[in-house]
N, C-alpha and C positions, 0 to 999 in steps of 0.2 A: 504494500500500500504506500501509496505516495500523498505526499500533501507539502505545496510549499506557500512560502508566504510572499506575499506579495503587495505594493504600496498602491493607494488609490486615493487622492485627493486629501494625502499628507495623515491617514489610516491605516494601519495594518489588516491586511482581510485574507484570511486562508483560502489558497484554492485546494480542490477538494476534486480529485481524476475518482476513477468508480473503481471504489471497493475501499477510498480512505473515510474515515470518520472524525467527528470532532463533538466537544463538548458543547451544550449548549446554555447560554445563559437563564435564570429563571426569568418566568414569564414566558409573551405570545414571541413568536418567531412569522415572518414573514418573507416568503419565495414570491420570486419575483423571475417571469421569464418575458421580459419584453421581442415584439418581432411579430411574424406568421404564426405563431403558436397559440395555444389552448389549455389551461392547464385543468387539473382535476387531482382529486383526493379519496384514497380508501383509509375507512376508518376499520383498523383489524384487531380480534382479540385474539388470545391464546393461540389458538388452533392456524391461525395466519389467515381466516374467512371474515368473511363481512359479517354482521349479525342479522343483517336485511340492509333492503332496498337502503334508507336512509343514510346507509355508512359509505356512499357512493355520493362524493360532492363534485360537481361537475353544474354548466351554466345554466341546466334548468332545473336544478336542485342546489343552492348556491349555499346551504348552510349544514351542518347539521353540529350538536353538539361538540366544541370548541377548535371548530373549523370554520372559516368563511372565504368565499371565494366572491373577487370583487375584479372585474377587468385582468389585466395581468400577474395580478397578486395573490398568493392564499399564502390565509392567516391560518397557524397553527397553535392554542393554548394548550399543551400536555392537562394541564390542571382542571383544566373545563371537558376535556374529552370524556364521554361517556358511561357509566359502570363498566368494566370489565374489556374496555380498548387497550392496548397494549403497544399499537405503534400503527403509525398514519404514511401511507404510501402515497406519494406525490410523481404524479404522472401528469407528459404533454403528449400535447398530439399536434396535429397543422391544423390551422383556423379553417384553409380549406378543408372538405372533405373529401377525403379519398386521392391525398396527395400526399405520396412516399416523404420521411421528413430527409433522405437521402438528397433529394431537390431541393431545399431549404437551409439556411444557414447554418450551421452549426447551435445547438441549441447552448445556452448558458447563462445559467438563474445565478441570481443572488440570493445569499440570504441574509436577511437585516434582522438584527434584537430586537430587544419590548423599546430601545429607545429612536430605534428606526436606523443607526448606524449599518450601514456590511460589514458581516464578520467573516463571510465566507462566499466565492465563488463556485457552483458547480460546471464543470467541465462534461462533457459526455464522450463517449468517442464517435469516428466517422461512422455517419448512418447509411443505409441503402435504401431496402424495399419494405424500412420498418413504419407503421403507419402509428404507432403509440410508445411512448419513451418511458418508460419507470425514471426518474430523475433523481431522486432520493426518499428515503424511506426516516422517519423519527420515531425511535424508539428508546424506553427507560434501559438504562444500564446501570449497577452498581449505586443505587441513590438520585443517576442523574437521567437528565433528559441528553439524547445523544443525536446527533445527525451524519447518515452515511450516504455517501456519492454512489450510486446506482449504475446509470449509463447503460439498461439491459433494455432492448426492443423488442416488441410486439410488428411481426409480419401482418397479424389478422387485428390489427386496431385494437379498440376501445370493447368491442364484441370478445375479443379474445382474453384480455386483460381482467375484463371483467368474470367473466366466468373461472377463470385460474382464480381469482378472491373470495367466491362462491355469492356471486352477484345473480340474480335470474336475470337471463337475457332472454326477450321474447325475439324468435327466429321471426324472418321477414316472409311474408308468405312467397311462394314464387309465382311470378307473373305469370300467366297463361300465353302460348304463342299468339301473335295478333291472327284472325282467318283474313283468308284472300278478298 
């Protein structure tokens, strides 16, 4: 795991390649992926599954207990999250739909403390035919709130992503051929 540090407008702020982690301060935490992008949140407990539909924050669900999602930004409060969550998976995708993020700039969130500062950069690595980003994942370790750099793709989107966190996805029906 790598992690180096790096200066931003006279600030120390951690970058964070996928698989380093870092501590986080108490209070909300807020990612931030500006660009073509989408972002969204699973709320998971024990078992690494959603508990239902609710634990799935995304732009037509933008809340759910100490999550909120706002334009480019989701807020994360460890302390406000749920009975029985254990760690909140933070996932992008492209604003377009059904556009590989391989075509799209390199994805790279920040994350800013409860006082709005950056503490830390996330990095992903080069994309191709992946249509959904796991970006970082926050999870308790050892007393604390923790955050670790991800960079793992979903080929089958948001459908695919979902169902691997035990999200019910309803299949789309299939069209019927048009007749002559």
């Amino acid at each position: 795991m790598r992690q180096a540090g790096m200066r931003q407008a006279g600030m120390r702020m951690t970058e964070l390649v996928a698989g380093a982690n870092l501590a986080l301060p108490a209070g909300a935490v807020t990612v931030r992926l500006p660009g073509p992008f989408e972002l969204a949140a699973l709320v998971l407990g024990p078992a690494g599954k959603v508990a239902g539909d609710a634990d799935f924050v995304f732009y037509n669900q933008p809340t759910a207990p100490g999550v909120r999602l706002a334009a480019d930004a989701l807020t994360v409060d460890p302390t406000r999250l749920r009975p029985g969550a254990v760690r909140v998976v933070v996932v992008a995708s492209a604003a377009e739909p059904g556009t590989p993020l391989g075509r799209l700039p390199a994805p790279a969130a920040t994350l800013a403390g409860p006082d709005g500062r950056p503490i830390a950069r996330l990095r992903s690595p080069a994309l191709g035919p992946e249509m959904v980003l796991q970006v970082a994942e926050i999870y308790p370790r050892d007393g604390r709130w923790k955050v670790r750099s991800i960079g793992q793709g979903y080929a089958d989107g948001l459908a695919g992503l979902a169902r691997d966190f035990g999200v019910e996805v309803e299949e789309e029906p299939p069209v019927p051929p048009a007749r002559p």
